[in-house]
C-alpha positions in Angstrom: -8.8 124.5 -94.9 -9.1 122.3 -91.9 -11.6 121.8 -89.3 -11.0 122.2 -85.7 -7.6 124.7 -85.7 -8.0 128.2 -86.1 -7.6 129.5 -89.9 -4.9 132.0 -89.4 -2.4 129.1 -88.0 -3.5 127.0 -91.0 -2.3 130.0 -93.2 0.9 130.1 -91.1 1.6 126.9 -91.4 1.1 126.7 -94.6 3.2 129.6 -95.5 6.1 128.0 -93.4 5.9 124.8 -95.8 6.5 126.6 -98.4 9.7 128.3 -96.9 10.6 125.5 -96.1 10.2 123.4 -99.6 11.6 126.4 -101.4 8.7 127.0 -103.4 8.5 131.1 -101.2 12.7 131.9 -101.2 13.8 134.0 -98.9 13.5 137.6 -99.9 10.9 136.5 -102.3 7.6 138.8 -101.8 4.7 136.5 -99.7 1.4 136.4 -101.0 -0.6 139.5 -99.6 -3.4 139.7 -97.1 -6.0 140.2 -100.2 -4.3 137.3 -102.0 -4.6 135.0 -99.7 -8.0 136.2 -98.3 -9.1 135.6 -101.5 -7.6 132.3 -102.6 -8.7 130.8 -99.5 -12.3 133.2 -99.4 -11.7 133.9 -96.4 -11.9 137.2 -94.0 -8.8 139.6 -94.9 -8.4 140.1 -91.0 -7.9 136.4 -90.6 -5.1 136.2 -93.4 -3.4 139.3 -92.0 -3.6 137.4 -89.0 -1.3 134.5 -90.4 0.7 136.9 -91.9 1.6 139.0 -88.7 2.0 135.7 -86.4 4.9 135.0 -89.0 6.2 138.7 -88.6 6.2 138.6 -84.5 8.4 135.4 -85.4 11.0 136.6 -87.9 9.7 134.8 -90.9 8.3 137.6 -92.6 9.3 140.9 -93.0 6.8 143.8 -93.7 8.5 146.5 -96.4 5.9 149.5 -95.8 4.0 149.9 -99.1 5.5 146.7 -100.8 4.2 144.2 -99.0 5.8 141.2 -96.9 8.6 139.3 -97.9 10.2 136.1 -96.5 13.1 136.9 -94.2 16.5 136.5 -94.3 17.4 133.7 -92.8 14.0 132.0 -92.1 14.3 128.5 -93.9 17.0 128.2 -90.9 14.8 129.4 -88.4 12.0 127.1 -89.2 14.4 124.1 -89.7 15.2 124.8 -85.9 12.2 125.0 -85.1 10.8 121.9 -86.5 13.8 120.0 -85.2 12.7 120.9 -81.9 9.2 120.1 -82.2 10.1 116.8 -83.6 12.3 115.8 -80.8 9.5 116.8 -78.2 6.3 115.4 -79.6 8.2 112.1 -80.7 11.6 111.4 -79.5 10.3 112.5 -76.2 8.1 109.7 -75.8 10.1 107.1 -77.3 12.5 107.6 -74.8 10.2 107.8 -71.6 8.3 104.5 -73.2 11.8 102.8 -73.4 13.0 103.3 -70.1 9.8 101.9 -69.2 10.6 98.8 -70.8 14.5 98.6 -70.4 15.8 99.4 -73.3 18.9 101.3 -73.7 19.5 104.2 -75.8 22.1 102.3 -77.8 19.4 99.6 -78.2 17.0 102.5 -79.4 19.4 103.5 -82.5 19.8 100.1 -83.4 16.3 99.2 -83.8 16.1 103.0 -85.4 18.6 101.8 -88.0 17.7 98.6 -88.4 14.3 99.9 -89.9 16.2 102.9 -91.9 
């Protein structure tokens, strides 16, 4: 796990990647608060933790007595989601910087393509 960002985003996010690789399917079962306390030897509270932070956003679905499972629909969501995230912590910028130093958008997508 990493230092300096709270565990139960780090199991989050992790969960997410593997949404979004595939590798957890939607409908699939997610790994359980035990599971996952374990793997990572962590405090079950702090996986469950994770766990519900992708429930109150519609990635996970809890099945009473079966456990969570990945939700339909949720490779979308986080494809959104990421979309957006990546246009405000880097396209964002890029354009600010670039109207600081007169260069159009069309001048933007060339250099963009030019390095594609």
């Amino acid at each position: 796990m990493e230092e300096g960002r709270a565990l139960f985003v780090q199991i989050a996010e992790q969960l997410e990647a593997s949404v979004l690789d595939g590798s957890l399917a939607e409908g699939e079962r997610a790994p359980s608060t035990n599971e996952l306390a374990t793997f990572h030897r962590i405090n079950p509270a702090t996986a469950a933790k994770g766990l519900n932070l992708l429930v109150d956003r519609g990635i996970l679905l809890k099945r009473r007595g079966l456990g969570m499972f990945v939700a339909p629909g949720a490779r979308e969501i986080l494809t959104a989601q990421r979309r957006q995230q990546f246009a405000t912590h880097y396209l964002d910028p890029i354009i600010i910087e670039a109207r600081a130093v007169g260069l159009s958008v069309d001048t933007i997508i060339e250099m963009l393509r030019s390095r594609a």
